[in-house]
ROBALUM-409720 format. One record per residue (C-alpha): residue in one letter; x, y, z. Coordinates in steps of 0.2 Angstrom, whole numbers. Example, Ala and Ser with C-alpha at 12.3 -4.5 7.8 and 13.67 -1.06 7.14 Angstrom:
BEGIN
{atom A; {62; -22; 39}} {atom S; {68; -5; 36}} 
END
This chain:
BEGIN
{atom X; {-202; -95; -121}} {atom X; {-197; -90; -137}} {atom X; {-193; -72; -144}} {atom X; {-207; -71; -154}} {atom X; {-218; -80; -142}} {atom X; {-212; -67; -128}} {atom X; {-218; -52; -142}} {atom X; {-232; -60; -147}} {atom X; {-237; -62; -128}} {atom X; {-234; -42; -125}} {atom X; {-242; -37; -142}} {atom X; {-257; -47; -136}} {atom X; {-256; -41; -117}} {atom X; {-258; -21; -124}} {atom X; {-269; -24; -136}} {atom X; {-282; -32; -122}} {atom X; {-277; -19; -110}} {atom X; {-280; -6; -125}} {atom X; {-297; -15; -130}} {atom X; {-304; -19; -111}} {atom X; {-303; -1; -110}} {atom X; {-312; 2; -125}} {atom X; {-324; -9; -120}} {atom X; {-328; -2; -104}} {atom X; {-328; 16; -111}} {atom X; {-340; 9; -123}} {atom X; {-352; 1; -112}} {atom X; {-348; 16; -98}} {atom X; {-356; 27; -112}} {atom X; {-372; 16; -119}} {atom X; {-375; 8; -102}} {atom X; {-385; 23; -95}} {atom X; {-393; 24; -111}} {atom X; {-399; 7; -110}} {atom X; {-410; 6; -100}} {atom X; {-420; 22; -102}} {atom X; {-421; 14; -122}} {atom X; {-426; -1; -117}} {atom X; {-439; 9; -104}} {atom X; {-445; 20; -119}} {atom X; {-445; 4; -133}} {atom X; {-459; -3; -122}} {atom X; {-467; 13; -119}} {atom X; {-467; 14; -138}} {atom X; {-472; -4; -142}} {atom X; {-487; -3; -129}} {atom X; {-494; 13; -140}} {atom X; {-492; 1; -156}} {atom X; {-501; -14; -149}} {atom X; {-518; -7; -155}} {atom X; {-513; -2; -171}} {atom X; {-519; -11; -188}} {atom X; {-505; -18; -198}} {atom X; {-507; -3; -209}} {atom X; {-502; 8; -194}} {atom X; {-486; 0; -193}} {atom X; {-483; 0; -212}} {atom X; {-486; 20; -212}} {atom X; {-478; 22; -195}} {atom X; {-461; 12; -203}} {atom X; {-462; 21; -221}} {atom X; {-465; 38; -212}} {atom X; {-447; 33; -200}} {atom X; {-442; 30; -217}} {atom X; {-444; 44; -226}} {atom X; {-437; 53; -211}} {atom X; {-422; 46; -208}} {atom X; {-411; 55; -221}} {atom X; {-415; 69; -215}} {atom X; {-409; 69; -195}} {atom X; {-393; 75; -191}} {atom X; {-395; 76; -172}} {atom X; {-387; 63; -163}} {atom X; {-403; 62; -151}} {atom X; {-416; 64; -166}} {atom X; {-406; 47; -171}} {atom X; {-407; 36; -153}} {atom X; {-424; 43; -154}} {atom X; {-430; 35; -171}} {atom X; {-421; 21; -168}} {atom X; {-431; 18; -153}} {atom X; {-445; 19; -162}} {atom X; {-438; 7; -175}} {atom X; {-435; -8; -161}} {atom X; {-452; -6; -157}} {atom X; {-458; -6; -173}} {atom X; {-450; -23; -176}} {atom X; {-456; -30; -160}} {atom X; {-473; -26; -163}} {atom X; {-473; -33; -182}} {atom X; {-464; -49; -175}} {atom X; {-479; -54; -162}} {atom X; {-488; -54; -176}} {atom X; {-482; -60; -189}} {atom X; {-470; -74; -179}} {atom X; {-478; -75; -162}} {atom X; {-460; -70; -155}} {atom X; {-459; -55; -145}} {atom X; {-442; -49; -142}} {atom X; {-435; -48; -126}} {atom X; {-425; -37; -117}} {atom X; {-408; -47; -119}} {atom X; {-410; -47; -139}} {atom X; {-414; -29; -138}} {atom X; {-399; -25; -129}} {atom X; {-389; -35; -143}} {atom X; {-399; -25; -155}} {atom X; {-391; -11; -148}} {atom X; {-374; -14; -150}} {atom X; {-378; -20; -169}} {atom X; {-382; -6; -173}} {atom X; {-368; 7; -163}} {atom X; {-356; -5; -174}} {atom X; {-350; -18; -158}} {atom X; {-351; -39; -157}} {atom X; {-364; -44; -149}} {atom X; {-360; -59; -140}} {atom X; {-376; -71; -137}} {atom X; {-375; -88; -128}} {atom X; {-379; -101; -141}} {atom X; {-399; -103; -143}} {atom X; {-402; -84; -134}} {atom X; {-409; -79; -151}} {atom X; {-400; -70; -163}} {atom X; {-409; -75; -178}} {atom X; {-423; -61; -170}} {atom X; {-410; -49; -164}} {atom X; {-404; -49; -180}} {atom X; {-421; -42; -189}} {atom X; {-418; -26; -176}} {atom X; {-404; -18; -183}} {atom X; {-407; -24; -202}} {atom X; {-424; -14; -201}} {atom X; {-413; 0; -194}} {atom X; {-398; -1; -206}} {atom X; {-412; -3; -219}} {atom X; {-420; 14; -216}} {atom X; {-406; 25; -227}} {atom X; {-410; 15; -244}} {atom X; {-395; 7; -244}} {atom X; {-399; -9; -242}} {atom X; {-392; -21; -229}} {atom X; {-383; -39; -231}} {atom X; {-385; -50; -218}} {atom X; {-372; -64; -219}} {atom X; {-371; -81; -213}} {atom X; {-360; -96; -213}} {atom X; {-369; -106; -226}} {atom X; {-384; -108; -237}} {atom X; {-397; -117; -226}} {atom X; {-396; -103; -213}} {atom X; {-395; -90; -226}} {atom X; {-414; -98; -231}} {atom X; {-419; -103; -215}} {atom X; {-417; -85; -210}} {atom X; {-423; -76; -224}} {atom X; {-438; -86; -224}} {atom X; {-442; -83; -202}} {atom X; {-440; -64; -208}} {atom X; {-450; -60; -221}} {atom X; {-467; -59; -214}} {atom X; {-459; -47; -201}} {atom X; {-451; -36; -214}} {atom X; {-467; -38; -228}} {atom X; {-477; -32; -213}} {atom X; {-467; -17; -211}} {atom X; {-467; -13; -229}} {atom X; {-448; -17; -230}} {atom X; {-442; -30; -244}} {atom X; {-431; -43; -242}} {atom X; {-423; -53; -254}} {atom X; {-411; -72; -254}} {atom X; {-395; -71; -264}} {atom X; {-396; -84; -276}} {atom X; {-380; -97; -276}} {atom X; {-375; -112; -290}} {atom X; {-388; -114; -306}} {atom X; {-400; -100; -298}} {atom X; {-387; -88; -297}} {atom X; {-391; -78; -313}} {atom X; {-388; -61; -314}} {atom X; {-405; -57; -316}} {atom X; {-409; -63; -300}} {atom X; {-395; -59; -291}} {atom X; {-397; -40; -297}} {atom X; {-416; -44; -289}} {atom X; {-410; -47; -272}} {atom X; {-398; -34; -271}} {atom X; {-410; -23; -275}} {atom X; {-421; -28; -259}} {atom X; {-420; -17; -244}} {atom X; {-412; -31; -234}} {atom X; {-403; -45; -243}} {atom X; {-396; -63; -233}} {atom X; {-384; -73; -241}} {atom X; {-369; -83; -237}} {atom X; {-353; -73; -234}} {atom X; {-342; -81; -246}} {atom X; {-356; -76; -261}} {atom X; {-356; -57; -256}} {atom X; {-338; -61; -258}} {atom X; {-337; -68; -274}} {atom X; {-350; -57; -282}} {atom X; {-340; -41; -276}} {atom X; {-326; -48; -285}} {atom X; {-337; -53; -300}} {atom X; {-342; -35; -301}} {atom X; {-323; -29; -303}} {atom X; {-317; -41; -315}} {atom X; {-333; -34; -325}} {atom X; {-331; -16; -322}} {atom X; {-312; -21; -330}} {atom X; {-316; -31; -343}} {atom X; {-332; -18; -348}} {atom X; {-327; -9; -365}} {atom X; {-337; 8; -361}} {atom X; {-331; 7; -340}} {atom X; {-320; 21; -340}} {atom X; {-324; 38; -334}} {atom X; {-316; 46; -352}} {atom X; {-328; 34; -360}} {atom X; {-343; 37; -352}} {atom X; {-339; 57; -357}} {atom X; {-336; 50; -376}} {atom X; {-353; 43; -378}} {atom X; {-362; 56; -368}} {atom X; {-353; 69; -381}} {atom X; {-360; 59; -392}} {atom X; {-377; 60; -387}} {atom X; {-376; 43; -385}} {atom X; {-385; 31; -370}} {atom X; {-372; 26; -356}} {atom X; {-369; 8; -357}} {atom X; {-369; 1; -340}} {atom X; {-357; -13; -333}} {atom X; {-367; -29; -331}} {atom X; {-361; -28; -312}} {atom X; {-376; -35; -297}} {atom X; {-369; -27; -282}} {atom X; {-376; -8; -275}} {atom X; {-362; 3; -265}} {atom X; {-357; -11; -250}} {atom X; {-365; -1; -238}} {atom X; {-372; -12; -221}} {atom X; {-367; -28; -216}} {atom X; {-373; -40; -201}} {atom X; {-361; -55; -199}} {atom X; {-370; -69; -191}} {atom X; {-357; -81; -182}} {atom X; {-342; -69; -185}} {atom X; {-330; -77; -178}} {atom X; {-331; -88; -188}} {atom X; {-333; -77; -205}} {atom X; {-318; -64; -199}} {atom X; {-306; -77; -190}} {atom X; {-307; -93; -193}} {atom X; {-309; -93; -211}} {atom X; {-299; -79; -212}} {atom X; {-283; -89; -219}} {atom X; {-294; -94; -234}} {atom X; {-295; -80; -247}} {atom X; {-311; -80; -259}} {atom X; {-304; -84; -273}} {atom X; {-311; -84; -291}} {atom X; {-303; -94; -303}} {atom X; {-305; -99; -320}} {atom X; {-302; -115; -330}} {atom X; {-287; -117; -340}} {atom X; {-289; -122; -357}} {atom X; {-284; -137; -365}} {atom X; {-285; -156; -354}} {atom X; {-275; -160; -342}} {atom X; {-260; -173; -340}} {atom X; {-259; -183; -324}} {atom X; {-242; -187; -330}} {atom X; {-233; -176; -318}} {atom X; {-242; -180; -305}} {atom X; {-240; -196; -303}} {atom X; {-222; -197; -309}} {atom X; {-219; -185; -293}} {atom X; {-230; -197; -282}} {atom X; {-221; -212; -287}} {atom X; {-204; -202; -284}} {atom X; {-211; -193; -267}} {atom X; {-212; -209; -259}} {atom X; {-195; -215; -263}} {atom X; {-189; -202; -253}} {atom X; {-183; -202; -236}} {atom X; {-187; -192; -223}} {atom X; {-173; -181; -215}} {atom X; {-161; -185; -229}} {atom X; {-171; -182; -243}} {atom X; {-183; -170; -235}} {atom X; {-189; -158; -219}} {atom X; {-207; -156; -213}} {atom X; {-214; -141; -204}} {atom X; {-232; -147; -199}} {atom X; {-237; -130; -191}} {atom X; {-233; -122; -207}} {atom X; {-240; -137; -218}} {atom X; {-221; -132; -227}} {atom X; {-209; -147; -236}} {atom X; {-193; -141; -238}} {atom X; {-181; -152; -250}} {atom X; {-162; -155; -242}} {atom X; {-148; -154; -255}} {atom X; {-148; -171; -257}} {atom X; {-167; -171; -258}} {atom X; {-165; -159; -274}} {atom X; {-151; -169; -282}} {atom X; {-161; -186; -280}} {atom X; {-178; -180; -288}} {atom X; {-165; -174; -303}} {atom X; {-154; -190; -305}} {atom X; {-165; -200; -317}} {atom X; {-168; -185; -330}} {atom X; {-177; -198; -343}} {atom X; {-192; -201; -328}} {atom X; {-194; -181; -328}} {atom X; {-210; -178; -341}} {atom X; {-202; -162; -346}} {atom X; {-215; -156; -360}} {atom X; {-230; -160; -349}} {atom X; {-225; -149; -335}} {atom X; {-231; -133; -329}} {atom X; {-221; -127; -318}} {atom X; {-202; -133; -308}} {atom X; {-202; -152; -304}} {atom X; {-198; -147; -289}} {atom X; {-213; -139; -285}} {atom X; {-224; -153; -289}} {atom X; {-211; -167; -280}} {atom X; {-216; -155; -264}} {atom X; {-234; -157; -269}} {atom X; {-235; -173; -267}} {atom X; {-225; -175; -252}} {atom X; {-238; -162; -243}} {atom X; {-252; -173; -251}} {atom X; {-246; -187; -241}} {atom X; {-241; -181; -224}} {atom X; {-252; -167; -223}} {atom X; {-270; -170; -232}} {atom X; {-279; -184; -225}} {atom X; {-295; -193; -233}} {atom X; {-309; -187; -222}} {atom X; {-300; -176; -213}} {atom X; {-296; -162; -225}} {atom X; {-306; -170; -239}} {atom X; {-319; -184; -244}} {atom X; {-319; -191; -261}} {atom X; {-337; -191; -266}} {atom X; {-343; -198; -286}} {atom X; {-324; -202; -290}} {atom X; {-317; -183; -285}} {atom X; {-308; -174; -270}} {atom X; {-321; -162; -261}} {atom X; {-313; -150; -247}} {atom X; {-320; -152; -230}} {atom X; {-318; -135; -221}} {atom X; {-308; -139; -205}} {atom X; {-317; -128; -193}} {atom X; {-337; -132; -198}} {atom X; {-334; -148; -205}} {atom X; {-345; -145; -222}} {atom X; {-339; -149; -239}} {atom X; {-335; -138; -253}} {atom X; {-337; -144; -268}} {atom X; {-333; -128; -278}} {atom X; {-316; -126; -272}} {atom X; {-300; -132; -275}} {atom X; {-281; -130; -268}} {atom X; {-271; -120; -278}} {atom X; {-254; -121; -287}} {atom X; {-256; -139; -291}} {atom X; {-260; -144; -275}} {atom X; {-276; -152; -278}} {atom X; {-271; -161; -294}} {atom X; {-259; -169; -282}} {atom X; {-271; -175; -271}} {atom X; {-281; -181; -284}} {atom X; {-265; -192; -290}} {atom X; {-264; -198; -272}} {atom X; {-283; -204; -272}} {atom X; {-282; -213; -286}} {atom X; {-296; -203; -295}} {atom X; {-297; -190; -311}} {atom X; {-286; -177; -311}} {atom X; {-296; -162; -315}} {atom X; {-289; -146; -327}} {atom X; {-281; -135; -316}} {atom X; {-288; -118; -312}} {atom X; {-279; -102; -315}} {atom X; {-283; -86; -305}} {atom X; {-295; -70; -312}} {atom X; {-297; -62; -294}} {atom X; {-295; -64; -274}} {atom X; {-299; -54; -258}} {atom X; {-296; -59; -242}} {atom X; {-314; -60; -229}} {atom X; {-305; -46; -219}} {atom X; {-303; -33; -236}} {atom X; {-318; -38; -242}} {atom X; {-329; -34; -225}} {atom X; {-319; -19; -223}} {atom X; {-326; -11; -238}} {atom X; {-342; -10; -229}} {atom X; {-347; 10; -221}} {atom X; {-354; -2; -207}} {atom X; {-352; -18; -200}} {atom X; {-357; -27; -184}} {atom X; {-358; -46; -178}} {atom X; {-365; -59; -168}} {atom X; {-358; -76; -162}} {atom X; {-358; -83; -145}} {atom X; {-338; -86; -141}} {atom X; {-331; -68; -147}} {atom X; {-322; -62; -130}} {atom X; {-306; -72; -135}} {atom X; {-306; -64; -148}} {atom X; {-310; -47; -141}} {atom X; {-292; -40; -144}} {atom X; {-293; -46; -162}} {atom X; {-309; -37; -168}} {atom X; {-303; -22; -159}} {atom X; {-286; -23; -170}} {atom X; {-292; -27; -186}} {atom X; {-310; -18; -188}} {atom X; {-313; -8; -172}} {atom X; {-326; -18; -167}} {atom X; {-327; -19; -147}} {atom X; {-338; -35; -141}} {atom X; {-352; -33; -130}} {atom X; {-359; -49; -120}} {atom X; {-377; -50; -119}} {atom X; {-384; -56; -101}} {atom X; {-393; -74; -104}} {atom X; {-413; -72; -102}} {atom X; {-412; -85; -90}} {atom X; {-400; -92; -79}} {atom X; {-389; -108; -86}} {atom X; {-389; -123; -79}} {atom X; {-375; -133; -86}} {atom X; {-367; -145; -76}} {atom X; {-347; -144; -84}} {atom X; {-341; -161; -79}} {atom X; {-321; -162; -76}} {atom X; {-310; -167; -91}} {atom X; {-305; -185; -92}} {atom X; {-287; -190; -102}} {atom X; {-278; -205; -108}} {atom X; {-264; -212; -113}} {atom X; {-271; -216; -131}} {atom X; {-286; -216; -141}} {atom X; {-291; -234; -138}} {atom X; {-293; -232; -117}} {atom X; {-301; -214; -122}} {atom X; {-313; -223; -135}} {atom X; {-318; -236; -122}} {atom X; {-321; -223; -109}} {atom X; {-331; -212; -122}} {atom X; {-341; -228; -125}} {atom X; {-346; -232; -107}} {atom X; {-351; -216; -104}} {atom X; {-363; -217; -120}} {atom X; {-372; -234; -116}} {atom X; {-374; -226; -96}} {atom X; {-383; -212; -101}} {atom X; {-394; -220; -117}} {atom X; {-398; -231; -103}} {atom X; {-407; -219; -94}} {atom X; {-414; -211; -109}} {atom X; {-401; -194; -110}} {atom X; {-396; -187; -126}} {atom X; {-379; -188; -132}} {atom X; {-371; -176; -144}} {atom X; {-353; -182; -145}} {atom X; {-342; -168; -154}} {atom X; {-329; -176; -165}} {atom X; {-312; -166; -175}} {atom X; {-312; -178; -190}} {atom X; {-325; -190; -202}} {atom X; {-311; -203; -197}} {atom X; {-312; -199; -179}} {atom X; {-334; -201; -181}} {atom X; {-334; -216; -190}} {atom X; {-320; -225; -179}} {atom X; {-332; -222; -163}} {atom X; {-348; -226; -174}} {atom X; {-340; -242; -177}} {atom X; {-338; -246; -161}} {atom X; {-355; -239; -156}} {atom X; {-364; -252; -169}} {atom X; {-354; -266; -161}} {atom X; {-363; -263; -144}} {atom X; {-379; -261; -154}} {atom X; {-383; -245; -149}} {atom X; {-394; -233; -161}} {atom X; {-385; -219; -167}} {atom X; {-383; -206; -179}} {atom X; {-368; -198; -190}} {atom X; {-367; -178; -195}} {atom X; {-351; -175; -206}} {atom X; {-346; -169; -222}} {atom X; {-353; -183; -229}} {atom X; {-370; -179; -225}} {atom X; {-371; -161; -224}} {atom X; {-388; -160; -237}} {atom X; {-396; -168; -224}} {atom X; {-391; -159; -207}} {atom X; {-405; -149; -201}} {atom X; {-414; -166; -200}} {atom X; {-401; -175; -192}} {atom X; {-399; -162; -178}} {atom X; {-417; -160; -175}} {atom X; {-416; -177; -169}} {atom X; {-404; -173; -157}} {atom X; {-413; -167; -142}} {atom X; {-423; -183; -142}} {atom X; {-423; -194; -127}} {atom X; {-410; -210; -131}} {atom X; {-403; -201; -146}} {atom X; {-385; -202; -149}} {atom X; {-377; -190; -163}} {atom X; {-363; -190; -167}} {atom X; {-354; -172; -177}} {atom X; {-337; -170; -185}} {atom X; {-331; -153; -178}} {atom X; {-346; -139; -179}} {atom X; {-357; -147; -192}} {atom X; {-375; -140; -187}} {atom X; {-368; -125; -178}} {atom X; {-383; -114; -180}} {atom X; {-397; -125; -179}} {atom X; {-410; -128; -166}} {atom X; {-410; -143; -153}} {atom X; {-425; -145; -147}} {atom X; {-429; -157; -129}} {atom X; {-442; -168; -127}} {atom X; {-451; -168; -110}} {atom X; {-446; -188; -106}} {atom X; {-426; -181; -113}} {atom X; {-426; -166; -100}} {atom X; {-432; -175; -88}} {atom X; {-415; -187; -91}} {atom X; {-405; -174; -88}} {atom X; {-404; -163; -104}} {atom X; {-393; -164; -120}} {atom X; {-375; -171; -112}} {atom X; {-360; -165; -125}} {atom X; {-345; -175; -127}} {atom X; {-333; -166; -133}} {atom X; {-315; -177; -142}} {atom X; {-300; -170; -142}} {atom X; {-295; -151; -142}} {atom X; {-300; -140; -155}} {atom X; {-285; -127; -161}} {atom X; {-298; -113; -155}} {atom X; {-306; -111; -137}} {atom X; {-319; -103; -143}} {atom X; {-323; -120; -156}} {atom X; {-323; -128; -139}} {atom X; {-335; -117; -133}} {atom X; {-348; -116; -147}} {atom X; {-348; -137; -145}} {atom X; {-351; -137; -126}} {atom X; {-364; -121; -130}} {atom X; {-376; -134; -141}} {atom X; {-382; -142; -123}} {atom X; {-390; -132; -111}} {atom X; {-399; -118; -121}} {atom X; {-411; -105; -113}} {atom X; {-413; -112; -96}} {atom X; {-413; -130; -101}} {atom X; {-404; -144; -89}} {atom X; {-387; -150; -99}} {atom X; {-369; -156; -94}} {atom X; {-353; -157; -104}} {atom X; {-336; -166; -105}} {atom X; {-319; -168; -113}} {atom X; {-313; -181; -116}} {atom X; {-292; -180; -121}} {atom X; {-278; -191; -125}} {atom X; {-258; -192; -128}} {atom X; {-263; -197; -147}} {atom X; {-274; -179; -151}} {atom X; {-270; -172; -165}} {atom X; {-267; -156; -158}} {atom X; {-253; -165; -147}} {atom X; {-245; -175; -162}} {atom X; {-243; -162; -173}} {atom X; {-237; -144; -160}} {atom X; {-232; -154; -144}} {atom X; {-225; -172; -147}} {atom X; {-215; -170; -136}} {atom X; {-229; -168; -122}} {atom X; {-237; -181; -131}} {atom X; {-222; -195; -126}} {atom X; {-221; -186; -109}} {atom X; {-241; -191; -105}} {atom X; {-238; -209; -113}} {atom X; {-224; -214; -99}} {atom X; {-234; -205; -85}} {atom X; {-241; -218; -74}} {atom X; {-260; -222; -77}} {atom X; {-273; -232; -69}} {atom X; {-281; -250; -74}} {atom X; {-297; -241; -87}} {atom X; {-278; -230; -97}} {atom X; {-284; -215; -88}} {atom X; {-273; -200; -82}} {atom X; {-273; -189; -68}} {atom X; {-283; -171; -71}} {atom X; {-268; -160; -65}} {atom X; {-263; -163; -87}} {atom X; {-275; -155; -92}} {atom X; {-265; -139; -89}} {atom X; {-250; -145; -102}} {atom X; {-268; -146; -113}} {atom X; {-269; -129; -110}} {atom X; {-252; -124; -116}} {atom X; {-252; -132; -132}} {atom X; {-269; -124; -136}} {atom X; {-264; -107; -133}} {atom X; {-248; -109; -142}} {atom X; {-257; -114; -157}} {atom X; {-268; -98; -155}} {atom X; {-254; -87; -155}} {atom X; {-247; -96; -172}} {atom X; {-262; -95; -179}} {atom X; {-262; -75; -173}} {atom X; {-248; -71; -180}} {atom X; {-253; -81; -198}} {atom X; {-268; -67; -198}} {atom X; {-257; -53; -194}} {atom X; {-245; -57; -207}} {atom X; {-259; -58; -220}} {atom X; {-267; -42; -215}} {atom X; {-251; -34; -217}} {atom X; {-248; -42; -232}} {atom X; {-264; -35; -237}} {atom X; {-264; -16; -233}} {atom X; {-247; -17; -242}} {atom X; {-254; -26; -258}} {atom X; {-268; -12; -257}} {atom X; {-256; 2; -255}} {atom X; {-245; -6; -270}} {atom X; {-263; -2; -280}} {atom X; {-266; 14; -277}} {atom X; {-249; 19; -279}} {atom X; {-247; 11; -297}} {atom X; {-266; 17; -297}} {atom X; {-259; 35; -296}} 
END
């Protein structure tokens, strides 16, 4: 094991011994309280059940009113009680839905500041309205976030009649074309606002550059014109004081996207010349591995050799001097890096003639992003299409600052014990896992692997026309658009009826996965598109067996492992699940090749197949590239307290 491997191992030993102690001191304190909360929350409800709706209005605007006002510890669990109850009762009525005891304990630990860890389908959308009614009680107001738009409407629009019937008003931040200031000021001003993460993010950064750039911003200003008996002109800013947030899926908000900053940028002026780019394509490709050049793909790094940097220089005249923006160098390394590391649907798709970015860990596109430094013009040059101005950037936070401005946040996702440590670190948040309200019944089938993609493939298949045979839903879990289209390919050539969720459908997902649960359906889905949507069965497709989930290749993540497998066999429903590996994965080729050469000359049998006992070198690879990934997170959070300290000192 390496040296830092060794570290990284002891760093990540104390810190779960530091936060499994946290944890159980956390739970050793609230767990007695629990159930006498939970005891009382009824009690409370049953006295609300013959209320009028107007009872609970003035019962909710009375705990309101209230609430700024208590100090002791116990007034506090006391009101907040009463609050869980309140929500309950409005949510019989207004929903149908009536809380349960599981999704009141999650409520709980929302509102003490922990993770909640809920099994997927256990119900957080309803846990979630517990503690935002809570939170919402100080004026404040309250973000809930989640991971994109259609949830953030979906879930806005299952709370409202809860919250209308409580007196409490909550809004939906606006995105794109709607996104007008106006309106934006309008949700914000609500009690409780949803919205995705990354557009909390970017208005907060909005509302800096604008408090900046504001000619009347600074304290010794304000003091001018009120000497002067003239009005205070306001900075046109949209956010209040970031005061509550609760993160829906935050793992995947604080982790996995935590090596993308939001970044605002703005375009630069004057077109753009795709002369570089291509010249440095044309001379990219000329070069020669190993001589010319170096590769480190778990960086995603090019680094030039001497002779590399004398050959890219040789033919001075081919070198568009006056076009460039910045070292040739640096855009002969782009275009190397667009074409070993940036695949076509993979890391992108090229929709209406321009490169779109397809997040690696949900899957969905992003059309309003782009890579940086040049990056993305380079791809662009690679695909053939426009190559669009380049963007300079105004601002940039990282998930983890921005979150961290927040006097409270909490979360909820259903894989976050891997990540316990983590959250403990970085935010202080311990994780709390939430009993299931009814026993699972899962059937976790043993993983198969094979030599290569093709004997996996053919496998993958058979399994398929078995089960749609007997009228079992398939939801077969894919890393890549290639990877989806390669098996829906060969599923057309058998003739069986199938459907693809990727990046390149992602305006139509809700309906796509809804068919999911059906009996005979087969889905196909690059990564974790449709995470957070329901699955519903049909009687004839439980009766088959439940939803079976094939998961293809390993993920970099356990826990995107997990939130797959978690799709099948929700609330108590029947459901099975398998893996299905090969000596080509991608995680293989690019951190272990050389335990990919080692499982191609170990002897298989006639169907390509492998014996189980590999699994385990599966296993290795995985968490080494958890730990890389670590450590990437580390060196950014560091990089951030230093680059926050750098500001208050120059601040100062």
């Amino acid at each position: 094991m390496s040296s830092f491997l060794a570290q990284y191992d002891k760093l990540a030993f104390l810190q779960g011994s530091v936060h499994s102690l946290a944890r159980s001191l956390f739970r050793e304190r609230h767990a007695s309280d629990e159930e006498g909360a939970l005891a009382r929350i009824e009690e409370i409800g049953r006295s609300l059940r013959e209320g009028s709706d107007s009872v609970l209005r003035e019962a909710a605007a009375e705990l309101k009113l209230g609430w700024g006002e208590t100090r002791n510890p116990r007034d506090r669990h006391r009101d907040t009680e009463i609050a869980f109850a309140l929500v309950r009762e409005a949510s019989r009525r207004a929903t149908g839905l009536f809380p349960y005891p599981e999704q009141l304990l999650a409520g709980l630990a929302l509102v003490r500041g922990g993770i909640a860890e809920m099994a997927t389908g256990e119900g957080k959308t309803l846990a979630i309205l517990l503690p935002a009614f809570v939170f919402s009680l100080s004026g404040k107001g309250v973000h809930v976030v989640t991971v994109n738009r259609y949830l953030a409407e979906r879930d806005h629009a299952f709370s409202k009649p809860v919250f209308d019937l409580l007196g409490v008003s909550v809004g939906l931040l606006p995105e794109g074309m709607d996104g007008t200031p106006e309106k934006k000021r309008e949700a914000y001003a609500c009690d409780i606002t949803y919205g995705v993460g990354y557009e909390f993010g970017f208005d907060y950064m909005r509302d800096q550059l604008a408090l900046m750039r504001h000619p009347h911003g600074a304290p010794v200003d304000e003091l001018r014109q009120a000497l002067r008996g003239a009005p205070a002109v306001p900075a046109p800013t949209c956010q209040r004081k970031l005061a509550y947030a609760i993160i829906d899926e935050v793992d995947s908000v604080l982790i996995d996207e935590a090596g993308c900053p939001l970044l605002i940028s703005e375009v630069s002026k004057g077109p753009e010349s795709s002369l570089p780019y291509r010249c440095a394509l044309e001379l990219a490709r000329r070069l020669h591995e190993g001589a010319h050049f170096h590769i480190d793909r778990h960086r995603r790094a090019v680094e030039l050799t001497e002779e590399g940097r004398t050959a890219i220089h040789l033919e001075p005249g081919s070198i568009p001097r006056e076009e460039l923006k910045r070292p040739w160098e640096t855009y002969v390394r782009n275009a190397l890096k667009a074409d070993h590391f940036f695949h076509r649907d993979e890391h992108y798709v090229v929709i209406d003639e321009q490169v779109v970015i397809v997040d690696e860990f949900t899957g969905r596109r992003f059309a309003d992003r782009t890579w940086r430094e040049g990056l993305h013009q380079a791809v662009e040059s690679k695909e053939g299409v426009e190559v669009r101005a380049e963007n300079s950037s105004a601002a940039s936070i990282t998930r983890q600052r921005y979150f961290a401005l927040y006097d409270t946040i909490c979360g909820l996702t259903g894989t976050a014990s891997e990540s316990s440590g983590e959250f403990w670190r970085f935010f202080r948040m311990p994780v709390v896992t939430i009993p299931l309200h009814r026993p699972c019944r899962r059937v976790m089938l043993p993983d198969r692997i094979f030599v290569n993609h093709e004997a996996m493939d053919e496998a993958i298949l058979e399994d398929i026309r078995q089960r749609h045979k007997k009228g079992q839903p398939v939801l077969v879990g894919t890393r890549t658009i290639r990877d989806s289209e390669r098996l829906s390919g060969k599923l057309a050539l058998l003739e069986i009826p199938h459907r693809v969720l990727s990046a390149k459908q992602d305006a139509e997902e809700d309906a796509i996965v809804a068919t999911a649960g059906e009996a005979r359906s087969v889905l196909i889905a690059t990564n974790m598109a449709g995470r957070g949507t329901h699955i519903s069965l049909s009687p004839e497709a439980e009766a088959a067996g439940g939803l079976h989930v094939i998961a293809v290749e390993r993920n970099e993540s356990v826990r995107i492992d997990r939130q797959l497998i978690g799709r099948g066999a929700r609330q108590g429903q029947p459901g099975s699940a398998q893996s299905f590996l090969s000596a080509d994965d991608a995680i293989l080729q690019t951190y272990a090749p050389a335990v990919a050469a080692k499982l191609r000359d170990m002897p298989a049998d006639a169907r390509g197949e492998l014996p189980g006992k590999v699994k385990s070198l599966f296993d290795d690879v995985q968490r080494k590239v958890e730990r890389l990934r670590y450590e990437g997170r580390l060196r950014m959070a560091e990089r951030d307290k230093w680059l926050e300290e750098t500001r208050q000192a120059i601040a100062t």
